[in-house]
N, C-alpha and C positions, 0 to 999 in steps of 0.2 A: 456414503458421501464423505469428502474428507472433510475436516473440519481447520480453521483457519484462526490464529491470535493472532493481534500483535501485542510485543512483548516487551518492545520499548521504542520509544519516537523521541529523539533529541534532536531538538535546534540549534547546530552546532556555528551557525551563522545568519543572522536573519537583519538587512536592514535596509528600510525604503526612504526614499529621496523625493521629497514631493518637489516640484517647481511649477511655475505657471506654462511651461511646458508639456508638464504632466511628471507621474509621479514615474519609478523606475523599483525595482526589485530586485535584489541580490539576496542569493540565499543556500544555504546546506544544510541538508537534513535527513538524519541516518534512523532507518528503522534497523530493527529484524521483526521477523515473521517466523510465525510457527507452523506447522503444518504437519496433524495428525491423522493418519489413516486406521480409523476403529475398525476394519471391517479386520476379519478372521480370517478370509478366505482368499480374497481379492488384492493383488499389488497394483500399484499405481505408478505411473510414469506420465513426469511434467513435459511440454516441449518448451521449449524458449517461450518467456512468461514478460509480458507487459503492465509495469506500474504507474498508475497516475495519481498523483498528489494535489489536492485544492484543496482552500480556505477557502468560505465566504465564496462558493463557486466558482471560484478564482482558480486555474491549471498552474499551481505552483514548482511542481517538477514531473518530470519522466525520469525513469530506469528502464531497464533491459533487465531481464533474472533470467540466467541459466536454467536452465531445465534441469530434473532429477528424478531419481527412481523412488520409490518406497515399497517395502514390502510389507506384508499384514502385520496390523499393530505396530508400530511403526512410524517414530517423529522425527521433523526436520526441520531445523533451526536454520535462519540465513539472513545473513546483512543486505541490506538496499540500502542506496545512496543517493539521493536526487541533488540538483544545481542548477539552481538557476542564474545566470547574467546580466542584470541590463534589463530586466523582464518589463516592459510596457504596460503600464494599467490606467483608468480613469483617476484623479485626483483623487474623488470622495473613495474610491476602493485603497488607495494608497494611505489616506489620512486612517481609516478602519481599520486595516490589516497594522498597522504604527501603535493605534491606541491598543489593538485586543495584545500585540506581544507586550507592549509596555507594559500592562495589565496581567499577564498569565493566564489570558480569557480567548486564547486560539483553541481552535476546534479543527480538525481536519478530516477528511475523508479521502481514504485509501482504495482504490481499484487495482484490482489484480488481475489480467484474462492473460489468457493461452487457449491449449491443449493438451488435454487428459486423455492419456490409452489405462486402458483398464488391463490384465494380466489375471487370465482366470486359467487353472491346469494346463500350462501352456501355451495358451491364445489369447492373443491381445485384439481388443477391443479398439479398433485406432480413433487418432485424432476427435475426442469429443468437445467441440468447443467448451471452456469454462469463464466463468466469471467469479470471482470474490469481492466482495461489498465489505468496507469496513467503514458504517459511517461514524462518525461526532465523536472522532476520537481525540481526548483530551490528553494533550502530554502531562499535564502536572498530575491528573489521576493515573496514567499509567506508571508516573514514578514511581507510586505509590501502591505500586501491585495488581492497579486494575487491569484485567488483559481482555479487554474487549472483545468479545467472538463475533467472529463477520459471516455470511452469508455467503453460502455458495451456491451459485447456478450452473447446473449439467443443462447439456444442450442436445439432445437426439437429430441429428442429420436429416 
């Protein structure tokens, strides 16, 4: 199973506009992710990989991630980007999401899915659905070295 950090999470833009209209969201925020394959024996290969970003259960951005190889023993570092515009929410989620950045009390949870082929002597094991879970991850503890390990789900067809 491979194993999944993330390695840092910066808020390189985050700011919401409440009105009696409703509130609105504007936002950029750049991980990376790690992604290490312990196994000894077995290489792995990513296919084009989907990221979803929420606060407060709130879909605060999508990315697209390239696909990639890995051979045994074997780590892989990569930037993600999400942005959101204009984003649409209820008031009181707008007023919440305002006080936890003001505060340095945001929390996020990271999802990752694709498809995983496995590469064993030759033979590839195709398309296994995968998922990566990285919940309650705090950016001011990841400043600070914490590197959260997320969960991964293989999928058998």
């Amino acid at each position: 199973m491979p194993e999944f950090r993330v390695k840092t999470l910066s808020v390189t833009k985050f700011n919401v506009t409440v009105s009696p209209k409703g509130s609105f969201l504007n936002a950029d925020i750049s991980l990376f992710l790690q992604s290490t394959n312990n196994n000894d024996r077995v290489g792995l290969s990513y296919g084009p990989m989907t990221l979803d970003l929420s606060t407060e259960s709130i879909k605060i951005g999508q990315a697209q991630v390239p696909g990639f190889s890995q051979r045994p023993n074997d780590t892989t570092s990569f930037q993600v980007k999400t942005e959101v515009a204009r984003y649409a929410m209820y008031n009181e989620d707008g007023v919440l999401l305002k006080t936890e950045y003001k505060n340095y009390e945001m929390v996020f949870d990271v999802v990752v899915y694709g498809r995983i082929s496995l590469l064993l002597w030759g033979h590839k094991m195709k398309g296994l659905p995968f998922t990566v879970v990285c919940n309650s991850v705090e950016p001011s503890k990841v400043s600070y070295g914490d590197e959260p390990k997320c969960k991964v789900k293989m999928f058998l067809n």
